[in-house]
C-alpha atoms as a printed R data frame, in Angstrom:
    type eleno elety resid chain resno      x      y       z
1   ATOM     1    CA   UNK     A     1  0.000  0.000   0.000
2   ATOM     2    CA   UNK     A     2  3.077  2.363   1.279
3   ATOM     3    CA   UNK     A     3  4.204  1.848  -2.968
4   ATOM     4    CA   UNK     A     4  1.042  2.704  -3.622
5   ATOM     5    CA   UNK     A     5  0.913  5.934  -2.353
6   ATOM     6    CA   UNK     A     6  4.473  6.912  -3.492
7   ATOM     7    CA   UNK     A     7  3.473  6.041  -7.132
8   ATOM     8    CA   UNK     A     8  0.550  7.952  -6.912
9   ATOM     9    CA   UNK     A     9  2.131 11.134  -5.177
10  ATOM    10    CA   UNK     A    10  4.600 11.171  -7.947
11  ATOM    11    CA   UNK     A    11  2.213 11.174 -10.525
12  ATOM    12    CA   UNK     A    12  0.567 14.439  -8.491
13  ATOM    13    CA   UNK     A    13  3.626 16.573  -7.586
14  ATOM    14    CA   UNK     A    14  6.449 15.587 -10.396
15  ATOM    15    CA   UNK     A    15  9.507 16.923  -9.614
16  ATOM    16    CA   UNK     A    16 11.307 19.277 -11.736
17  ATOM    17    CA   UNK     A    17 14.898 19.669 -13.527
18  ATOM    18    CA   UNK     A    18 17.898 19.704 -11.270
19  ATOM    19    CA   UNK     A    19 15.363 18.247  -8.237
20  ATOM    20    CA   UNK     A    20 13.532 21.419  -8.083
21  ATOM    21    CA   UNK     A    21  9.597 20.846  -7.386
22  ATOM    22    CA   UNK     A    22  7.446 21.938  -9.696
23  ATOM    23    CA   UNK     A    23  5.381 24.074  -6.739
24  ATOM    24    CA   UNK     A    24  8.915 25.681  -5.994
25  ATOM    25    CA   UNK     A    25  9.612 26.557  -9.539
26  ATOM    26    CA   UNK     A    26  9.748 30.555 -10.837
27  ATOM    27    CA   UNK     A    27  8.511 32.232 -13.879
28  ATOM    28    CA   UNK     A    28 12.187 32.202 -15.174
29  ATOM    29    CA   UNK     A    29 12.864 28.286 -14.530
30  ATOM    30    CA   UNK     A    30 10.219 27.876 -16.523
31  ATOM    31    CA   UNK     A    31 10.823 29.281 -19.010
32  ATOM    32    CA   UNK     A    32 14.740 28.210 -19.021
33  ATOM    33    CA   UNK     A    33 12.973 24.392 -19.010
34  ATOM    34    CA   UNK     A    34 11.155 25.079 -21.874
35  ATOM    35    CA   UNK     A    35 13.994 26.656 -23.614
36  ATOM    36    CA   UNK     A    36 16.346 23.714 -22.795
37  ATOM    37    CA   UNK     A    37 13.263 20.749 -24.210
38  ATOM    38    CA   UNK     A    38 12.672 22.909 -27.399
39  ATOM    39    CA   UNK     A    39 17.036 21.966 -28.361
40  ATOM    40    CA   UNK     A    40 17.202 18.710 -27.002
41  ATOM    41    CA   UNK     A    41 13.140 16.973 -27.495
42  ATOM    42    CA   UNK     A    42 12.172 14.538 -30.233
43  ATOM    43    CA   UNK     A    43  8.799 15.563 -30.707
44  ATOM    44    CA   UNK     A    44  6.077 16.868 -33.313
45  ATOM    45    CA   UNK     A    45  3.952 19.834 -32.774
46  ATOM    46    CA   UNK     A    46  0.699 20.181 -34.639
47  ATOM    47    CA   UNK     A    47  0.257 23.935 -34.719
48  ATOM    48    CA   UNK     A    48 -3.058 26.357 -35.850
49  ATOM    49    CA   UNK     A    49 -1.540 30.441 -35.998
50  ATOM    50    CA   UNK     A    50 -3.664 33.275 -35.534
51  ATOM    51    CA   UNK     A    51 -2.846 36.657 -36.936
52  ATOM    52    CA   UNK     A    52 -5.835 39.030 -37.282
53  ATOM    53    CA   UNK     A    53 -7.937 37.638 -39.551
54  ATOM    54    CA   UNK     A    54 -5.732 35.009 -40.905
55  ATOM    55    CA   UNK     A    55 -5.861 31.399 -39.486
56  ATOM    56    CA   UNK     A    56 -2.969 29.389 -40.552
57  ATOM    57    CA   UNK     A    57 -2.041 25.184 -39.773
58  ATOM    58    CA   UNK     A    58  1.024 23.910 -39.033
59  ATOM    59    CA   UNK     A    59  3.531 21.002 -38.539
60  ATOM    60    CA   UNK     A    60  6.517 21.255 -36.634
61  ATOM    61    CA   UNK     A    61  9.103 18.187 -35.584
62  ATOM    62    CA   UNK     A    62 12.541 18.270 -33.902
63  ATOM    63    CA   UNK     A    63 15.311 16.372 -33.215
64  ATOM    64    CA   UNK     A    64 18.590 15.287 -32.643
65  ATOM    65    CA   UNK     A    65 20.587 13.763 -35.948
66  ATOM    66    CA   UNK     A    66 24.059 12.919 -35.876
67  ATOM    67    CA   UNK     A    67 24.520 15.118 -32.947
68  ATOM    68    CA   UNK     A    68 22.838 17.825 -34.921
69  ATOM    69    CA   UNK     A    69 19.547 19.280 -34.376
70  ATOM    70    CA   UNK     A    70 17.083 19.417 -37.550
71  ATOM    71    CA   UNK     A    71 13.960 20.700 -37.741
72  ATOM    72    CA   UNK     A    72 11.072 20.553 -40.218
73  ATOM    73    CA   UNK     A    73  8.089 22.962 -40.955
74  ATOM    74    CA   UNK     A    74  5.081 22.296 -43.246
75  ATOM    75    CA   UNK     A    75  2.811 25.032 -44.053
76  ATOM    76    CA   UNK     A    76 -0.541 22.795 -44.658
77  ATOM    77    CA   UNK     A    77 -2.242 25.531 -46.466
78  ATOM    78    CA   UNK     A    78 -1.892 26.945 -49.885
79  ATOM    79    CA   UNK     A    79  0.708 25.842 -51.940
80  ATOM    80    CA   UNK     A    80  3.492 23.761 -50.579
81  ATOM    81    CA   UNK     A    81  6.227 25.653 -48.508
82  ATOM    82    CA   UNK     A    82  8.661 23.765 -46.282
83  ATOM    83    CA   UNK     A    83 11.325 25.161 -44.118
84  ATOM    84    CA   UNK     A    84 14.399 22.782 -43.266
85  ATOM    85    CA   UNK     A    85 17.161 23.258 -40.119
86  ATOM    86    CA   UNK     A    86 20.247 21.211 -39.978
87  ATOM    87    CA   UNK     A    87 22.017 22.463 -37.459
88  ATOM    88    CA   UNK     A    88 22.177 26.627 -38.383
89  ATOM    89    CA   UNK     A    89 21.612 26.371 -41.560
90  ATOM    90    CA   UNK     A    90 18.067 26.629 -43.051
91  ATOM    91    CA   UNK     A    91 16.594 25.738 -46.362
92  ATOM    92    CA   UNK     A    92 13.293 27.393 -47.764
93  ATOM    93    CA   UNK     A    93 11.459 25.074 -49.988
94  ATOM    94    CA   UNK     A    94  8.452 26.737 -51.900
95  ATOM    95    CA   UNK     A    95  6.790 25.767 -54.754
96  ATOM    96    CA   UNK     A    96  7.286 28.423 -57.236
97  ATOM    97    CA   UNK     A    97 10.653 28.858 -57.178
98  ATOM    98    CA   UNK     A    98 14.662 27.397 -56.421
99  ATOM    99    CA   UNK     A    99 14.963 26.093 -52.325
100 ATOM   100    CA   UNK     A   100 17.239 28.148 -51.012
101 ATOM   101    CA   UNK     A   101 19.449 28.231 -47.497
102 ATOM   102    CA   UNK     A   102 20.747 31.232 -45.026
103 ATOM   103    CA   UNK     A   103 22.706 30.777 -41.909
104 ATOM   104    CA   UNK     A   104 19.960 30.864 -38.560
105 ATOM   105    CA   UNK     A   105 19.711 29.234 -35.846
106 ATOM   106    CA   UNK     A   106 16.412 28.589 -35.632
107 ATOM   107    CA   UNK     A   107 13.332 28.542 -38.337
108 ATOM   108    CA   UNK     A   108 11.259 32.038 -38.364
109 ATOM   109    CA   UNK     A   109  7.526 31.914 -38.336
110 ATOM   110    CA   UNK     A   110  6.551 29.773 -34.935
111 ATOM   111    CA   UNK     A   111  7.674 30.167 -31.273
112 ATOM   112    CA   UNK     A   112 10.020 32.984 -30.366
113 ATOM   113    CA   UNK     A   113 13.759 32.464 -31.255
114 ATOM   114    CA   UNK     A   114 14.648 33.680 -28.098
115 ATOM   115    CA   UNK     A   115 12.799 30.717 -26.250
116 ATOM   116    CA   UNK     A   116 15.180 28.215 -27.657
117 ATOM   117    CA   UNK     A   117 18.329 30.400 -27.408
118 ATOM   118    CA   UNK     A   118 18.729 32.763 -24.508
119 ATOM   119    CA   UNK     A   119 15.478 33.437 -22.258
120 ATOM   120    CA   UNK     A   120 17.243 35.194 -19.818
121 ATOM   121    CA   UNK     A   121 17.666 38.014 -22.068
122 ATOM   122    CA   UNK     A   122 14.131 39.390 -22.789
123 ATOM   123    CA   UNK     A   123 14.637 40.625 -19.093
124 ATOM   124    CA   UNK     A   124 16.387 43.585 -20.128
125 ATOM   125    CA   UNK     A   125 12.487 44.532 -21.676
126 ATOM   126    CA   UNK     A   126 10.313 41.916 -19.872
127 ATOM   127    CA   UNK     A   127  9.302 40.450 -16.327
128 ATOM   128    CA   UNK     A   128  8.895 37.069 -15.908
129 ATOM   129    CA   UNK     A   129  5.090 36.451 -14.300
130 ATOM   130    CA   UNK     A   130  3.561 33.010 -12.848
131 ATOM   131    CA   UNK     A   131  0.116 32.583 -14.173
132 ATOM   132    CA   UNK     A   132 -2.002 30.016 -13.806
133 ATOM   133    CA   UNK     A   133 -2.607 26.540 -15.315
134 ATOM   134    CA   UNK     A   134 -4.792 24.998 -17.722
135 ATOM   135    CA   UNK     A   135 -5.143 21.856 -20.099
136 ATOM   136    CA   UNK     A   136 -4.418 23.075 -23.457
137 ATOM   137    CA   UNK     A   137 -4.552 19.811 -26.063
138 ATOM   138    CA   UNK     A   138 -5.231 17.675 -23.307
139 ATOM   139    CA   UNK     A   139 -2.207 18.638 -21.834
140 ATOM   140    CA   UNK     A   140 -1.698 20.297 -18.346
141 ATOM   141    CA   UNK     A   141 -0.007 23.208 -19.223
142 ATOM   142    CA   UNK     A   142  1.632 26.228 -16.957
143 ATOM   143    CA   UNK     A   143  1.066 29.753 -17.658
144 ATOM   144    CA   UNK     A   144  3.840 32.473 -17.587
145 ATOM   145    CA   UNK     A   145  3.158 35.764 -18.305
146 ATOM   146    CA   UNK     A   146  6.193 38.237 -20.191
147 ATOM   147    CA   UNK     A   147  5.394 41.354 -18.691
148 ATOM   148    CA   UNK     A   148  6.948 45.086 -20.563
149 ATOM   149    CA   UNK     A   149  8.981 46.976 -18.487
150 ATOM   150    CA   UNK     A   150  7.649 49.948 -20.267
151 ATOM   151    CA   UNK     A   151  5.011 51.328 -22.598
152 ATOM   152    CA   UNK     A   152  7.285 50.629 -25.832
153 ATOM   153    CA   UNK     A   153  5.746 47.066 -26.254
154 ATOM   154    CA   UNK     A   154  3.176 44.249 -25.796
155 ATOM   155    CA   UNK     A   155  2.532 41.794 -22.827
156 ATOM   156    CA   UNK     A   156  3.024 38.073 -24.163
157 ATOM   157    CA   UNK     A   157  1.976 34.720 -21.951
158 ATOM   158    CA   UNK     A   158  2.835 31.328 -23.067
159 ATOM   159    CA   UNK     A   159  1.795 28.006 -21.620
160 ATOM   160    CA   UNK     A   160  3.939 25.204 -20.912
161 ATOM   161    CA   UNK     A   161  3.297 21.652 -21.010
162 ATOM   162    CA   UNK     A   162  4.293 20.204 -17.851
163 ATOM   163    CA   UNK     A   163  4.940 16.821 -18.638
164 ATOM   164    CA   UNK     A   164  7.484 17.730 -21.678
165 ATOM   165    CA   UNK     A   165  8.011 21.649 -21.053
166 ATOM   166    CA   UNK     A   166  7.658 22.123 -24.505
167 ATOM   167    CA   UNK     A   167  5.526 24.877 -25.562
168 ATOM   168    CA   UNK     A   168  1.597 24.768 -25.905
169 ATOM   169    CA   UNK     A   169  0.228 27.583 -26.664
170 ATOM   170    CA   UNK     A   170  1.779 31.615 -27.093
171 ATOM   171    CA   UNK     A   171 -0.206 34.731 -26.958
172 ATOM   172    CA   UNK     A   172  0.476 38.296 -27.865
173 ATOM   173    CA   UNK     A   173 -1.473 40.830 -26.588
174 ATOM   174    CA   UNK     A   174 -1.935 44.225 -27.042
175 ATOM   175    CA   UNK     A   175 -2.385 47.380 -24.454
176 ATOM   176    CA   UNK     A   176 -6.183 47.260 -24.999
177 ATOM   177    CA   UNK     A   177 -5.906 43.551 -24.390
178 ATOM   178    CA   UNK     A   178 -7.005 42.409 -27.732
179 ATOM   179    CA   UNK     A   179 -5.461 39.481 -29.520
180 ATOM   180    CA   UNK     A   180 -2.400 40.445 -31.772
181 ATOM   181    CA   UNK     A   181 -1.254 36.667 -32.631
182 ATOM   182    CA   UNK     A   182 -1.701 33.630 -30.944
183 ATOM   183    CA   UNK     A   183  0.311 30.143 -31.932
184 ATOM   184    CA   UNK     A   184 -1.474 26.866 -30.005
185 ATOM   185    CA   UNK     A   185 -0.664 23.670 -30.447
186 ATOM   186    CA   UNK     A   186 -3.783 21.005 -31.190
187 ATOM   187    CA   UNK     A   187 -1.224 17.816 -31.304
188 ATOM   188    CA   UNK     A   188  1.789 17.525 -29.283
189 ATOM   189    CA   UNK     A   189  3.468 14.421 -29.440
190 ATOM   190    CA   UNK     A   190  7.031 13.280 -27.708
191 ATOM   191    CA   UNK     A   191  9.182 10.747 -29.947
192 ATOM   192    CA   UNK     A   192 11.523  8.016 -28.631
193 ATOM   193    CA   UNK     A   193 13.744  8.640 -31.659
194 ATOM   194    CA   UNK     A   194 13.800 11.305 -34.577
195 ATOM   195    CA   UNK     A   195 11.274 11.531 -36.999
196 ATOM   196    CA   UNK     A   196 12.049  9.454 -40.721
197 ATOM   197    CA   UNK     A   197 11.946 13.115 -42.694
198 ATOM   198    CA   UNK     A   198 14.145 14.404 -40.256
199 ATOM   199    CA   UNK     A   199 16.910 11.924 -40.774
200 ATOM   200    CA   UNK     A   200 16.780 12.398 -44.177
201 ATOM   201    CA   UNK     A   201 16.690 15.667 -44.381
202 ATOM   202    CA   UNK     A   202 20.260 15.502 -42.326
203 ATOM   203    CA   UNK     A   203 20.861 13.052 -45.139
204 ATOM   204    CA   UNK     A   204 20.479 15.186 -47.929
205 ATOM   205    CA   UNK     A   205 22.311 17.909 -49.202
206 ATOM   206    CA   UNK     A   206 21.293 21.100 -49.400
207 ATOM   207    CA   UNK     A   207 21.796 24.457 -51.302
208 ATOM   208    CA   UNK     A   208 24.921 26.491 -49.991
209 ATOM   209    CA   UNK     A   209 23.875 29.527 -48.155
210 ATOM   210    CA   UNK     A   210 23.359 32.747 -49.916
211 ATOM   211    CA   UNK     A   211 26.518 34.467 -50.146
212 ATOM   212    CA   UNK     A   212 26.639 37.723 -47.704
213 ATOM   213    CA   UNK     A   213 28.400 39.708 -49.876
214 ATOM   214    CA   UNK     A   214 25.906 39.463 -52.688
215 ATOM   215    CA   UNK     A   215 23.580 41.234 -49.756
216 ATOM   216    CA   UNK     A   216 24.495 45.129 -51.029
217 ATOM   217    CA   UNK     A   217 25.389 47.099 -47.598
218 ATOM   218    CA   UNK     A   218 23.215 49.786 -46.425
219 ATOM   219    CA   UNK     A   219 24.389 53.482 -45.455
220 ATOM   220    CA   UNK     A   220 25.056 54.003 -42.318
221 ATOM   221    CA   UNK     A   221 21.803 55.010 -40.734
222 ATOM   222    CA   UNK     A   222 21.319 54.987 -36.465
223 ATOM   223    CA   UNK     A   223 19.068 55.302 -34.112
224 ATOM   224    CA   UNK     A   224 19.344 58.117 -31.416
225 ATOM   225    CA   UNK     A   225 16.940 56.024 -29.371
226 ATOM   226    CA   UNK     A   226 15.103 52.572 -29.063
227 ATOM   227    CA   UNK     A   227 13.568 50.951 -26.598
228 ATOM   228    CA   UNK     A   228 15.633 49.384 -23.730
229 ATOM   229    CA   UNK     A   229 17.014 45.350 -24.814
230 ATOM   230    CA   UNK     A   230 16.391 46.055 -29.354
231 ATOM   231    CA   UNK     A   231 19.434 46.436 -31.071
232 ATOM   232    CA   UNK     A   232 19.734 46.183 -35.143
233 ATOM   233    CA   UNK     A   233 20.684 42.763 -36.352
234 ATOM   234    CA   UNK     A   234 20.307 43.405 -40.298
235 ATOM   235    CA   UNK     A   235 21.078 46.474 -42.671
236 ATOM   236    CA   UNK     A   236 21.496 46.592 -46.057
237 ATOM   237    CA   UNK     A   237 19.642 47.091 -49.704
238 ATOM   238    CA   UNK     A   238 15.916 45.405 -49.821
239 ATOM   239    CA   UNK     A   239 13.634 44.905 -52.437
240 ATOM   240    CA   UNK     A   240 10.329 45.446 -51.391
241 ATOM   241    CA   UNK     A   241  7.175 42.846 -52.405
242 ATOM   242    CA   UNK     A   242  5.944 43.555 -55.641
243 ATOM   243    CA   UNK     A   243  8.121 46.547 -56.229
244 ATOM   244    CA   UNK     A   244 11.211 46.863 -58.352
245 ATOM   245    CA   UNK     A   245 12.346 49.871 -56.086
246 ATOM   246    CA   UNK     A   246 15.138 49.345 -53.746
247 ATOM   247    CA   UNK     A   247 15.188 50.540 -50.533
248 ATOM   248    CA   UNK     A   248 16.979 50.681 -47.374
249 ATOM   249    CA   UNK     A   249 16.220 48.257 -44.705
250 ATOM   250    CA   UNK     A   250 17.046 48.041 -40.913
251 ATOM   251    CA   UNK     A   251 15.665 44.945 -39.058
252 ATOM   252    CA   UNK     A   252 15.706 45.685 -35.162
253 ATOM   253    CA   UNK     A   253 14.622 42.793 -32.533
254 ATOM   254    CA   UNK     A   254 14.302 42.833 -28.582
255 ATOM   255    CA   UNK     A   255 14.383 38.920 -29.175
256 ATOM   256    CA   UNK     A   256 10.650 39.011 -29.108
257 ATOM   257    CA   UNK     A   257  9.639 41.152 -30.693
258 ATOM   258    CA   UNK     A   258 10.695 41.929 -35.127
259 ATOM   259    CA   UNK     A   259 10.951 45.303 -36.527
260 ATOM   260    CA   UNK     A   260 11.223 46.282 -39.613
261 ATOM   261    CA   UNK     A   261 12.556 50.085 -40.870
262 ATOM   262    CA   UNK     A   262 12.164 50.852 -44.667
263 ATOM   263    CA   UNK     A   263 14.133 53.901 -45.852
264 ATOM   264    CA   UNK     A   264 13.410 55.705 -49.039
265 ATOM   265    CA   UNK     A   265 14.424 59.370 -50.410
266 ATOM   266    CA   UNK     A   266 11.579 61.463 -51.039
267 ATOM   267    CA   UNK     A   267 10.430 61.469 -54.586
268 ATOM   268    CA   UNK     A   268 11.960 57.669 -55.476
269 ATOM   269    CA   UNK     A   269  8.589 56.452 -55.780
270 ATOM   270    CA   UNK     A   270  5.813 55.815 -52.948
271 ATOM   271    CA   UNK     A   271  6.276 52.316 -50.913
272 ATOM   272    CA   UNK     A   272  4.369 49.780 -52.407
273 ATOM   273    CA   UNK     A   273  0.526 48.650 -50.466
274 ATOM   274    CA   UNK     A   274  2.296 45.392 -49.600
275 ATOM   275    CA   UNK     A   275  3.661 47.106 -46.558
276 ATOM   276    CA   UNK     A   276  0.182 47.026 -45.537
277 ATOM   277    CA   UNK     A   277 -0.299 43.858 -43.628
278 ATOM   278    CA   UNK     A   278 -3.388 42.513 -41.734
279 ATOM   279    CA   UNK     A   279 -1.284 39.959 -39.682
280 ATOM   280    CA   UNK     A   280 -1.749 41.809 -36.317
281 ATOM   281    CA   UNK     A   281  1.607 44.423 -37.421
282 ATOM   282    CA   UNK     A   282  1.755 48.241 -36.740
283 ATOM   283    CA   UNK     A   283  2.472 50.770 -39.798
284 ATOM   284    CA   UNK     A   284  3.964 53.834 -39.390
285 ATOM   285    CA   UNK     A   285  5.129 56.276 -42.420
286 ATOM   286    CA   UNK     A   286  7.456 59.171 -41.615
287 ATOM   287    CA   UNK     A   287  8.950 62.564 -42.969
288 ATOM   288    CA   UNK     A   288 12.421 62.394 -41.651
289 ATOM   289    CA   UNK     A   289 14.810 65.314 -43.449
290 ATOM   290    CA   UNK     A   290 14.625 64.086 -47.255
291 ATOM   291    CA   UNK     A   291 13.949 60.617 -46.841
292 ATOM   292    CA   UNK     A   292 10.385 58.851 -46.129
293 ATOM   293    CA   UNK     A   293 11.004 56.238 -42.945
294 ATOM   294    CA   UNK     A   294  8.316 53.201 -42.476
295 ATOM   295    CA   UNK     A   295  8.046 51.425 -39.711
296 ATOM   296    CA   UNK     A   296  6.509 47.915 -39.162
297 ATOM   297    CA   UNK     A   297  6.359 45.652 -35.985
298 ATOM   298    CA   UNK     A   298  4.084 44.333 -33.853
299 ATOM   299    CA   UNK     A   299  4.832 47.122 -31.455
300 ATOM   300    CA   UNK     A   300  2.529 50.382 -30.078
301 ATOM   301    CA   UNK     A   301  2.032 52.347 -33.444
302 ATOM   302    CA   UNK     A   302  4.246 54.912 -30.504
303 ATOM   303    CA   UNK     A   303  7.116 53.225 -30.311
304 ATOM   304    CA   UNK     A   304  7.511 52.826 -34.123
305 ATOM   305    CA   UNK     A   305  6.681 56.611 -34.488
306 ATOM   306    CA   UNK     A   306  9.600 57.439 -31.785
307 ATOM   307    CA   UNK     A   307 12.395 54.863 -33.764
308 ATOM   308    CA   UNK     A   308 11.808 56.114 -36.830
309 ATOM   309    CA   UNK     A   309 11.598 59.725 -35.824
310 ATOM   310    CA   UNK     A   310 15.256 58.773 -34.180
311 ATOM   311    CA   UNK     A   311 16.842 57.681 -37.470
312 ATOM   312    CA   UNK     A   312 20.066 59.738 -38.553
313 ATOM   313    CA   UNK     A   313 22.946 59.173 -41.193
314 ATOM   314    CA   UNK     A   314 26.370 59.595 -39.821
């Protein structure tokens, strides 16, 4: 009967990483637990995205190849687009035209970068808030909020399943507390080994990676403020969507959070309506000296005003 018992109270109060109850654990832990299970888990992720209007399904799967990890992502809507990792390289595979690879360390369009990489981080913008718990794909998962330090951006909260620590479900929300994007998992399954594509895909060769210096270098535009943890991670020459203008382009990131800056002199043509997006993004266009500055992020329309009011050419 004593067995009993301990079975079943381990069942009720599992204990955590390094021997660290679950009860015990903070917002942080967390959310360094998930971060370690999303590099080292075998597992598949059935995924729906929300942005606005725009309802998206997805497949994810990870895992561990030769010492490498690889990951796969199927966009099951539309026509076919796949994204391949092997290690930090990733290879775009779309229908319409040549795959192609870039150097990154993780693949763009589902959970925060930062969640795999470094958590700790985000706390240079964010607090780190226990929330409560709820079954989310028939999974008990535990809520942690991601609290701004300031006015300059949105309040996230992602659940974690607490049987894998893998992520369930991620919300973005903005300061009127309406839904900006939301990613939740409908299928969450843990693997004893990696997935066939996977190995195969480590199998495989892929295309080289784009060579940098074919990537034309921007001028050398700054900011003379941003918000406290962004700092610019891209600048060069960009082609906008459905335009044959070039443009400046400045990609800024708090490690949550993506902006984009567009830079155009006055009079070189007007940016293109694809710069209008309904996927839950802020657009702001500004006069700044003789150039027209837009702005795009899932940010307060604010904060994109201030950065690209900020902009200067030294």
């Amino acid at each position: 009967m004593r067995l009993i018992l301990l079975v079943l109270a381990a069942m009720v109060f599992p204990v955590a990483a390094e021997g660290i109850p679950e009860e015990e654990m903070s917002a942080k832990a967390w959310l360094e637990s998930m971060s370690q299970a999303l590099q080292t888990k075998q597992y598949k992720s059935s995924i729906i995205q929300l942005q606005a209007d725009h309802i998206r399904p997805l497949v994810y799967l990870h895992g561990t190849v030769n010492d490498k990890e690889v990951a796969f992502l199927e966009y099951l809507n539309g026509p076919p687009k796949n994204a391949v990792r092997v290690a930090d390289t990733v290879t775009f595979i779309e229908h319409d035209q040549p795959a192609y690879s870039i150097n990154a360390p993780r693949i763009q369009g589902i959970w925060p970068t930062i969640f795999a990489t470094d958590v700790a981080s985000l706390e240079r913008g964010y607090q780190f808030v226990l929330g409560g718990r709820s079954r989310i794909a028939g999974r008990p998962g535990q809520m942690i909020r991601i609290m701004p330090v300031d006015e300059h951006r949105f309040m996230s909260q992602i659940w974690i399943d607490m049987e894998t620590r893998l992520p369930l479900r991620y919300d973005m929300i903005n300061q009127d507390k309406q839904l900006i994007e939301q990613m939740m998992v409908i299928e969450l399954l843990e693997l004893n080994e990696p997935a066939s594509i996977l190995i195969e895909a480590e199998r495989q060769g892929l295309p080289p990676v784009m060579n940098p210096a074919e990537r034309i270098a921007g001028q050398n535009w700054q900011f003379s403020w941003l918000p406290a943890g962004f700092h610019m991670v891209v600048k060069d020459h960009h082609r906008l969507l459905g335009s044959d203008e070039s443009v400046e382009y400045i990609a800024l990131t708090d490690g949550l959070v993506n902006i984009s800056v567009y830079v155009a002199r006055m009079g070189d043509g007007p940016m293109p309506d694809e710069l209008i997006t309904r996927n839950g993004l802020t657009m702001v266009v500004e006069q700044v000296g003789n150039v027209e500055v837009v702005a795009v992020g899932k940010v307060p329309s604010d904060t994109l005003n201030r950065i690209a009011k900020s902009l200067i050419l030294k």
